[in-house]
N, C-alpha and C positions, 0 to 999 in steps of 0.2 A: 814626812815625819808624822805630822798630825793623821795623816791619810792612812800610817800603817799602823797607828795606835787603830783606829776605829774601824777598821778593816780584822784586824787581830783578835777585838772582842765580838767579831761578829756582824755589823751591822754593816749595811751599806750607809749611803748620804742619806736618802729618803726615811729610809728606819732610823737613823738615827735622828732625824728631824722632827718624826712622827712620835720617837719616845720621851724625847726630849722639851718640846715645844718650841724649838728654835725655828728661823722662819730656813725650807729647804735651798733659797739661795743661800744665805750664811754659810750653813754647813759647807756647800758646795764651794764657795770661796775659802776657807779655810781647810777644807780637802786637795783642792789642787792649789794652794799657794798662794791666791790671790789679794788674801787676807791674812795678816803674821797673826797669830793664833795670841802672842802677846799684844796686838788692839784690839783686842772682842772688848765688847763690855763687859762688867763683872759678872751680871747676871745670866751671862751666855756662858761663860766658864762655867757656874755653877749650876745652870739646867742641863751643859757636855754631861759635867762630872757623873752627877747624878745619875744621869743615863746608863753613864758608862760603867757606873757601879765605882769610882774613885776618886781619890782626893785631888786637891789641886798639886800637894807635892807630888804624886804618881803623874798628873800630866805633865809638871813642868819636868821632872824626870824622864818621860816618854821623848818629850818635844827637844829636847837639849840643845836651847838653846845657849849663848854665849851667858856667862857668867852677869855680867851687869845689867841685864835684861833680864835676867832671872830674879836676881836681886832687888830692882826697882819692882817688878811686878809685886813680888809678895811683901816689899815696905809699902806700897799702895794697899795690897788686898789688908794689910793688920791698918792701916790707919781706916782705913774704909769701915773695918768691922769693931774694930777699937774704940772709934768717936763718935760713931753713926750709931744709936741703942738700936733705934728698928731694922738694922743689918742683922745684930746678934740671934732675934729669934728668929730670922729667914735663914738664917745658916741650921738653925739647930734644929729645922724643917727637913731643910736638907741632907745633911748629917747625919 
């Protein structure tokens, strides 16, 4: 799933590690499975996104996963960016 989001826009694991900043094992665990794409840390989500030129609702869109896994993810990413100030300008960076 995540392997044919990032394959679809183009990149392999390496380019997208290299546009990214993410370190190229992650990528490659989250490539072939070995990593649920819902345990990355936030900030690997948002250096994907970025990359990949989309939001996180386009990824969790892409990735489909199960409903309450979807759900708890982005009630974590709004409290994350909610109550944390110095989250809100690294989004608006990214953004």
């Amino acid at each position: 799933m995540f392997n044919e989001l990032v394959t679809s826009k183009g990149f392999t694991g390496y380019a997208l590690s290299k546009k990214s900043g993410v370190p190229q094992s992650t990528i490659s665990d989250l490539m072939i499975g070995k990593t649920d794409i819902y345990n990355a840390k936030w900030i690997t989500i948002i250096k994907i996104c970025k990359a990949l030129k989309i939001t996180s609702e386009q990824l969790n869109k892409n990735i489909k996963k199960s409903a309450w896994l979807s759900a708890s993810f982005f009630i974590s990413m709004y409290i994350l960016f909610r109550f944390l100030p110095w989250t809100q300008s690294l989004v608006q960076t990214v953004w």
